[in-house]
Every structure is written in structure tokens, then in C-alpha cells.
ROLO-832855 format. One record per residue (C-alpha): residue in three letters; y, z, x. Coordinates in pm, whole numbers. Example, Ala and Ser with C-alpha at 12.3 -4.5 7.8 and 13.67 -1.06 7.14 Angstrom:
<nodes>
+------+--------+--------+--------+
: type :  north :     up :   east :
+------+--------+--------+--------+
:  ALA :   -450 :    780 :   1230 :
:  SER :   -106 :    714 :   1367 :
+------+--------+--------+--------+
</nodes>
This chain:
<nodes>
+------+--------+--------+--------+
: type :  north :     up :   east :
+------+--------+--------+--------+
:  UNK :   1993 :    469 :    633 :
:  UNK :   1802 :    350 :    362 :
:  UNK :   1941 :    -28 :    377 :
:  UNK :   1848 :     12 :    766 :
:  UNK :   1457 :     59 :    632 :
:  UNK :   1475 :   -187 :    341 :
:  UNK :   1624 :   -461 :    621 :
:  UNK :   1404 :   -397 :    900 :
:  UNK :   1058 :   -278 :    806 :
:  UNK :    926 :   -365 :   1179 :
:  UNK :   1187 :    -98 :   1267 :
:  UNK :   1066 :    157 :   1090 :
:  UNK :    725 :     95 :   1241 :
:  UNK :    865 :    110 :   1610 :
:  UNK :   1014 :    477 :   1548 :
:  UNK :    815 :    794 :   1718 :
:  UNK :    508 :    872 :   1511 :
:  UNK :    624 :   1096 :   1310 :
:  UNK :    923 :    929 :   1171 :
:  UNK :    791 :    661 :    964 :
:  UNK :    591 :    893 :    729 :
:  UNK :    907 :   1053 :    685 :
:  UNK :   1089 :    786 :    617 :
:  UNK :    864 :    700 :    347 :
:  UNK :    805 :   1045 :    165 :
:  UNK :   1203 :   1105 :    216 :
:  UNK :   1343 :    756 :     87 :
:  UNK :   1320 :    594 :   -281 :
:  UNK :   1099 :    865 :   -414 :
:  UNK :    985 :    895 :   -761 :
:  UNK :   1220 :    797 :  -1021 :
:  UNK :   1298 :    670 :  -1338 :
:  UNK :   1556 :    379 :  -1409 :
:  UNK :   1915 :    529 :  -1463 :
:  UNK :   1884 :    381 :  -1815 :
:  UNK :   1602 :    614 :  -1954 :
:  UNK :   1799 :    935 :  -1855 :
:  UNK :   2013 :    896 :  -2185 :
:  UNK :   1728 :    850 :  -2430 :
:  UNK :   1497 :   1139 :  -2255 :
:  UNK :   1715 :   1452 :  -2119 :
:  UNK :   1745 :   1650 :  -2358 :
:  UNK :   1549 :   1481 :  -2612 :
:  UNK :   1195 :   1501 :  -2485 :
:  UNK :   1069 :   1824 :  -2302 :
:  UNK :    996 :   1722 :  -1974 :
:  UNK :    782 :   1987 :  -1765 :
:  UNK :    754 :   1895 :  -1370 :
:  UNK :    500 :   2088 :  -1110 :
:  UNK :    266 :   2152 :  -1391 :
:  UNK :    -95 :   2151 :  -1368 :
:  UNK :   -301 :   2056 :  -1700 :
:  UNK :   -567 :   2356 :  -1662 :
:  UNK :   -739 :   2273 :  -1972 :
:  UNK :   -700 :   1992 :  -2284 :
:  UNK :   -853 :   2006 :  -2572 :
:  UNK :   -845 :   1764 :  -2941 :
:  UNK :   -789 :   1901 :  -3237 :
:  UNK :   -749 :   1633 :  -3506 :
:  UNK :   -444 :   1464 :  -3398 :
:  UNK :   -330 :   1738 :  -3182 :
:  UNK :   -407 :   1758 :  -2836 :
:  UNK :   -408 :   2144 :  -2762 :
:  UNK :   -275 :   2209 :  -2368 :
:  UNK :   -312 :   2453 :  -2150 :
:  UNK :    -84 :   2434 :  -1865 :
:  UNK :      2 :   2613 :  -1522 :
:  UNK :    284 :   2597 :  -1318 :
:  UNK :    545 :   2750 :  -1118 :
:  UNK :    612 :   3012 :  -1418 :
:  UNK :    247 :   3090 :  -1517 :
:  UNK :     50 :   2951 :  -1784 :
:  UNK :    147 :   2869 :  -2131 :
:  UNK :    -32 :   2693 :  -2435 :
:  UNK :    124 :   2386 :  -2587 :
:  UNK :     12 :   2233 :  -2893 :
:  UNK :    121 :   1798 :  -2905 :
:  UNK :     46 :   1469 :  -3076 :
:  UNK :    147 :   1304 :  -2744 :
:  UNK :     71 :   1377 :  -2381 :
:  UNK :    240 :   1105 :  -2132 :
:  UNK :     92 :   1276 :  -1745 :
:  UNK :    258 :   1150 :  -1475 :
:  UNK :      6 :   1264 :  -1228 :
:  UNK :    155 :   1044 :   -973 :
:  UNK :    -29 :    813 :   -659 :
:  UNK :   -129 :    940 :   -351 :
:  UNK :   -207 :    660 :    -82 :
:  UNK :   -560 :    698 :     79 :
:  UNK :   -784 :    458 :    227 :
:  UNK :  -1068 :    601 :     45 :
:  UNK :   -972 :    492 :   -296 :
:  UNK :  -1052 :    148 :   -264 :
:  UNK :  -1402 :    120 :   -341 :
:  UNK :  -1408 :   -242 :   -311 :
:  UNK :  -1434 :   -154 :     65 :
:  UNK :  -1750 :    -56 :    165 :
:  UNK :  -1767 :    335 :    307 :
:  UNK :  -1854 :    187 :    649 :
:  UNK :  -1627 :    -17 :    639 :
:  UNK :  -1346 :    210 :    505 :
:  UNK :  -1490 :    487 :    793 :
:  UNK :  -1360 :    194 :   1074 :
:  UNK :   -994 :    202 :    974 :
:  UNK :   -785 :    458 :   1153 :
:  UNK :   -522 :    637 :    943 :
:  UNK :   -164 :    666 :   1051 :
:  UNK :    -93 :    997 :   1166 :
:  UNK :    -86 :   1270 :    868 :
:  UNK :   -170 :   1019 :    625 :
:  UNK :   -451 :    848 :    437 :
:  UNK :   -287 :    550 :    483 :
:  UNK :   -412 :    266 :    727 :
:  UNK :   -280 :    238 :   1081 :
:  UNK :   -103 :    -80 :   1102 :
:  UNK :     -3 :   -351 :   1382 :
:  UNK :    326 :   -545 :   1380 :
:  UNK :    121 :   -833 :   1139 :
:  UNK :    -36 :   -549 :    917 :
:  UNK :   -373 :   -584 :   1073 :
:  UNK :   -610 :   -246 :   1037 :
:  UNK :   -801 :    -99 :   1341 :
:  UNK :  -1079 :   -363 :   1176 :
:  UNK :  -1004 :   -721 :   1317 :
:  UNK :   -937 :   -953 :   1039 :
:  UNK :   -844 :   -668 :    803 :
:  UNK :   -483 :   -671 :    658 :
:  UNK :   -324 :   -462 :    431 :
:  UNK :     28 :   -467 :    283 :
:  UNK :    162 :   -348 :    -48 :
:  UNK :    236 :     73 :   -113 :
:  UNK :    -40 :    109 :    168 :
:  UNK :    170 :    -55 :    428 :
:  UNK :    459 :    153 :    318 :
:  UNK :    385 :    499 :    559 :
:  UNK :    411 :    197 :    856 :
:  UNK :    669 :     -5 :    711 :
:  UNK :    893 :    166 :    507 :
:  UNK :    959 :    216 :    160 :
:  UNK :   1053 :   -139 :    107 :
:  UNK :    685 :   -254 :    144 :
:  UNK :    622 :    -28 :   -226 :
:  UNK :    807 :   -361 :   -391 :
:  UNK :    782 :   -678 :   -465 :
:  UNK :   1107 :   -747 :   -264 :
:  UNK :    865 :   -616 :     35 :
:  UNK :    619 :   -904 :     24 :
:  UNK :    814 :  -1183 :    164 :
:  UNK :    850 :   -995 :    526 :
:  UNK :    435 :   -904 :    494 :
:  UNK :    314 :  -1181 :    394 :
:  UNK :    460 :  -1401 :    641 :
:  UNK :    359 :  -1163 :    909 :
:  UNK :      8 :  -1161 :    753 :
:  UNK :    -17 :  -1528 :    748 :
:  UNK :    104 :  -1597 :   1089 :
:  UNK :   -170 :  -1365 :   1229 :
:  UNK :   -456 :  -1440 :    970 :
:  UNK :   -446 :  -1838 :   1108 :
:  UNK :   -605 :  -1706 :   1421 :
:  UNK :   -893 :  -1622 :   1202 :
:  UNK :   -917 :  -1985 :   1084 :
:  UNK :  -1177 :  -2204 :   1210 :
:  UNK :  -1023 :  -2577 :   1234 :
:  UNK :  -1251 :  -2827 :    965 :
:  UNK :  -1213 :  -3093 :   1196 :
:  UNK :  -1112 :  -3195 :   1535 :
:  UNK :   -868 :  -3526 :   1602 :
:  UNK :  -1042 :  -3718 :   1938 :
:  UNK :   -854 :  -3943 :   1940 :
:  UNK :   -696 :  -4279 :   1734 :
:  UNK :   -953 :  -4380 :   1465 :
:  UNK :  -1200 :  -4103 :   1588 :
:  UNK :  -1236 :  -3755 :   1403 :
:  UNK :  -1502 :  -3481 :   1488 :
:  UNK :  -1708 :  -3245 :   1248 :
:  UNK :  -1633 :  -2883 :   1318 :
:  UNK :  -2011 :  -2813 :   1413 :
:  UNK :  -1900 :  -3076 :   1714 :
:  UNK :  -1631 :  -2835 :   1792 :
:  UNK :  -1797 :  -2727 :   2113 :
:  UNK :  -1831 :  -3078 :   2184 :
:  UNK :  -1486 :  -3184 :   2213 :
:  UNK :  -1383 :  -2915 :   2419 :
:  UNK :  -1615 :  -2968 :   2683 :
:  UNK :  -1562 :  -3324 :   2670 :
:  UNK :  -1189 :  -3262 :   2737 :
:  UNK :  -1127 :  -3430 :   2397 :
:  UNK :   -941 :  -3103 :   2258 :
:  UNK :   -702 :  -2929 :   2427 :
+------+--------+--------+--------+
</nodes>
């Protein structure tokens, strides 16, 4: 299955909408590279489902106080590596204005954007790809390996956007774009 949704991201879109969220919280989850297992199990403790309740510094000890699955317990460290992990939502990217961000409709139980087949939001002229694409796209779409199929979807539909600069009339003739209007009506532009 999961070469299926790595070869065909615009399948995983066209499954009922349920299926593509699960597709992309069920394949190529979190994980390390095989090659760190060796120098890390067994060598560093490694807690998992762990909240950090309350940190503290003391000197160059970092004094811990975590909860998790078996309680709470104090830990005293010179190191604290959190993997707190990513959660997609819409609302993180502040570059977006909160109108703006309020427009997008989110695929169904996610904060993710709903997506067409060219990875347009419910905003004309709005695209998204990368990990964000990924609850409408697959997995695949979380690497770089994903950008070739996106961005020449993107592209393709983004040219509609384009206004031409110029407008060819004809041999030796070549109109502004402000005489856009122009052309058309003159039958010059077709």
C-alpha cells in the first residue's frame, strides 16, 4: 500500500473522505533513520508519551519534572533533546493574515487545508503543498521526493493567474497589456 500512496498522490486524494487522513496518520510515521538505533537503544534513556510538567535551571543542570503514562517523576540532566513533534494546522502560519487564514476550509478532521487536484485552497489563487498538502495527498507530499508531482500541478494551475505582458497583433505589431481590452475587441487576440 504504501508505494500505491507514494506513486499516486492524486489517488489518495480521490478516496472517500475519510481515507486520506488515514492514510497519512497511518503511513511513514515518526521515525528515526535505521542507523541511529545502534548508537541510542540502550545507550540514551529515551522516555516517549511524556509531558514536561515543569523545568527548571540549576547551574548546568536542568531539573525536570515529568508526567506520563506511569505518573510523575523528577529527573535531574545536563541535556534535554524534546521531541515535541508537528501538528499541521492552518493557524500556525502567521504570515497569513487571520482573515485570510478564517477563508480556507480544512479537510475533514484536520487543521490542514482542503485541497483541489492542483493544490489550490478554498481561496482562489491560494496554493499550498509541502507537509500541509500531505492529509490530501499522501504522505509522499511530507518530502522532498513529493515536490516534483506538486509543483507541476501548482504551476499548471497558477498560469491562469498570470496576466499576459504583452499581446502579439500581428507581424511587426505588439500591444501593451493596458491595450489588452483592445485587442480582443478588435478581434486581434483570440
Amino acid at each position: 500500500m504504501l508505494a500505491a500512496v507514494c506513486r499516486a498522490p492524486g489517488g489518495v486524494r480521490r478516496l472517500p473522505a475519510a481515507a486520506p487522513l488515514l492514510v497519512f496518520r497511518r503511513a511513514l510515521g515518526p521515525s528515526g533513520g535505521w542507523w541511529l538505533r545502534d548508537p541510542v537503544e540502550d545507550v540514551v534513556p529515551v522516555r516517549t508519551s511524556c509531558r514536561v510538567t515543569r523545568a527548571e535551571a540549576s547551574g548546568s543542570t536542568a531539573r525536570l519534572e515529568l508526567t506520563g503514562p506511569g505518573g510523575s517523576e523528577g529527573l535531574a540532566v545536563d541535556h534535554v533533546p524534546a521531541a515535541t513533534g508537528y501538528r499541521l494546522d492552518i493557524d500556525a502560519l502567521a504570515f497569513l493574515t487571520p482573515t485570510l487564514r478564517r477563508r480556507i476550509v480544512c479537510a475533514p478532521g484536520s487543521k490542514a487545508p482542503q485541497l483541489t487536484s492542483t493544490f489550490e485552497t478554498s481561496v482562489p489563487g491560494l496554493y499550498v503543498a509541502g507537509s500541509l498538502a500531505a492529509p490530501m495527498f499522501g504522505p509522499m507530499m511530507r518530502f522532498v521526493a513529493g515536490t516534483e508531482y506538486a509543483a507541476a500541478r501548482v504551476a499548471r494551475d497558477a498560469a491562469r493567474w498570470v496576466v499576459a505582458p504583452w499581446v502579439w497583433t500581428g507581424p511587426q505589431k505588439m500591444r501593451g497589456a493596458e491595450q489588452w481590452e483592445d485587442c480582443q475587441r478588435d478581434g486581434k487576440y483570440q
